[in-house]
N, C-alpha and C positions, 0 to 999 in steps of 0.2 A: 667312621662314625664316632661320632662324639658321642659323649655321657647324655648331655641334653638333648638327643635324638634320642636314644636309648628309653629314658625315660617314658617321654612323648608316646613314643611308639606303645610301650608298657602300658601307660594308661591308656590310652585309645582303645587298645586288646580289652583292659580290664573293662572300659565303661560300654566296649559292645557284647563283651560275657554278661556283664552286667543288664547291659537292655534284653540280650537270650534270656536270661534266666527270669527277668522280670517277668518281661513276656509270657511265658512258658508258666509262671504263677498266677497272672492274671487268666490266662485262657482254663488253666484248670479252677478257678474259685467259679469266673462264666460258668463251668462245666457244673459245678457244684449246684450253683447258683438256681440254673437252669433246671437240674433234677429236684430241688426241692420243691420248686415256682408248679412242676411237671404234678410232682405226690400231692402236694398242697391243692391243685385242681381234680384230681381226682378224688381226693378227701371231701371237698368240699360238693363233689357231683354225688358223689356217696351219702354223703349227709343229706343234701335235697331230697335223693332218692327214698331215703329212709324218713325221712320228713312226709314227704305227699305218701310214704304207707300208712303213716301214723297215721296221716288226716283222711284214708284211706278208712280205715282200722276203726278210728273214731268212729266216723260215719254210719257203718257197720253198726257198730257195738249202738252209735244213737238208735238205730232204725230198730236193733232187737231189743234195747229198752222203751223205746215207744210199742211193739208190738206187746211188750209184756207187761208195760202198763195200762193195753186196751183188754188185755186178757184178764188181769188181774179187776179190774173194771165190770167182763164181763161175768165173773165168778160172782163178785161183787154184786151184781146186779142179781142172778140167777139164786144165789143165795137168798135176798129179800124175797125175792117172786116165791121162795119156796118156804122163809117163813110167814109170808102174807097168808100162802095156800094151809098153812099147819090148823087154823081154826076150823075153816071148814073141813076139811078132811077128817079132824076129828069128829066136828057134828055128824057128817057122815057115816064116819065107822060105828059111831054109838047109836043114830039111824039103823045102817043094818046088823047091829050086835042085838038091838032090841028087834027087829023083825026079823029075822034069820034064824035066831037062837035063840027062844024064849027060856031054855031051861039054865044061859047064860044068864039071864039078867036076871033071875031070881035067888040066885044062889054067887059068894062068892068065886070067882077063877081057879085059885089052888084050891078047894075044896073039892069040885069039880073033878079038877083035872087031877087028885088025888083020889077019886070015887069016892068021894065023902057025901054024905044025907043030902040026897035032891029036895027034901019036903019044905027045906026052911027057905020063907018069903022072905022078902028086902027088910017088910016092916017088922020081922023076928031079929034080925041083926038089930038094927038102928033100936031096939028098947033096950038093948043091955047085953045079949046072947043067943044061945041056943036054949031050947027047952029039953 
């Protein structure tokens, strides 16, 4: 064998070591390639997932702030109703403070309710005092 077989041969060895090992770098970047394509669809089924919770979650949270702006609505409303009801109620109470309690409405309350002088009428206060 001559030199220039030698050679030959040399490089043919080298340029099919050289296709193995390419090879063999290619199929593992595929391999690489393929795991991340793999995480990346799971990431992104994840993320949907947690997306339609959110709009889930939303939804939710809208329906319990419409419920508490119907509530708030109805304090709202029950409120008026009971200061509308405050005038008459009062006419009422002083209705039966004056028939119920005559010895109420002749005399002031704390005096009263301190066992202070029954005698004095309305129209002894309104001049000025007691006598």
């Amino acid at each position: 064998m001559d030199a220039q077989t030698v050679l030959f041969i040399a490089l043919a060895v080298a340029a099919v070591v050289l296709v193995v090992v390419l090879s063999i770098v290619l199929l593992s970047i595929r391999r690489n390639v393929d795991q991340v394509t793999q995480r990346l669809d799971e990431s992104l089924r994840q993320f949907e997932m947690t997306a339609e919770d959110l709009r889930k979650t939303n939804a939710d949270v809208r329906e319990i702030l419409s419920d508490v702006e119907r509530g708030v609505t109805n304090v709202t409303h029950f409120t008026e109703g009971i200061r509308s009801l405050r005038g008459p109620v009062d006419v009422a109470s002083k209705v039966f403070e004056h028939a119920l309690s005559p010895a109420w409405s002749t005399q002031p309350r704390s005096s009263w309710l301190q066992g202070g002088d029954v005698s004095h009428s309305r129209s002894d206060r309104s001049k000025g005092g007691r006598k």
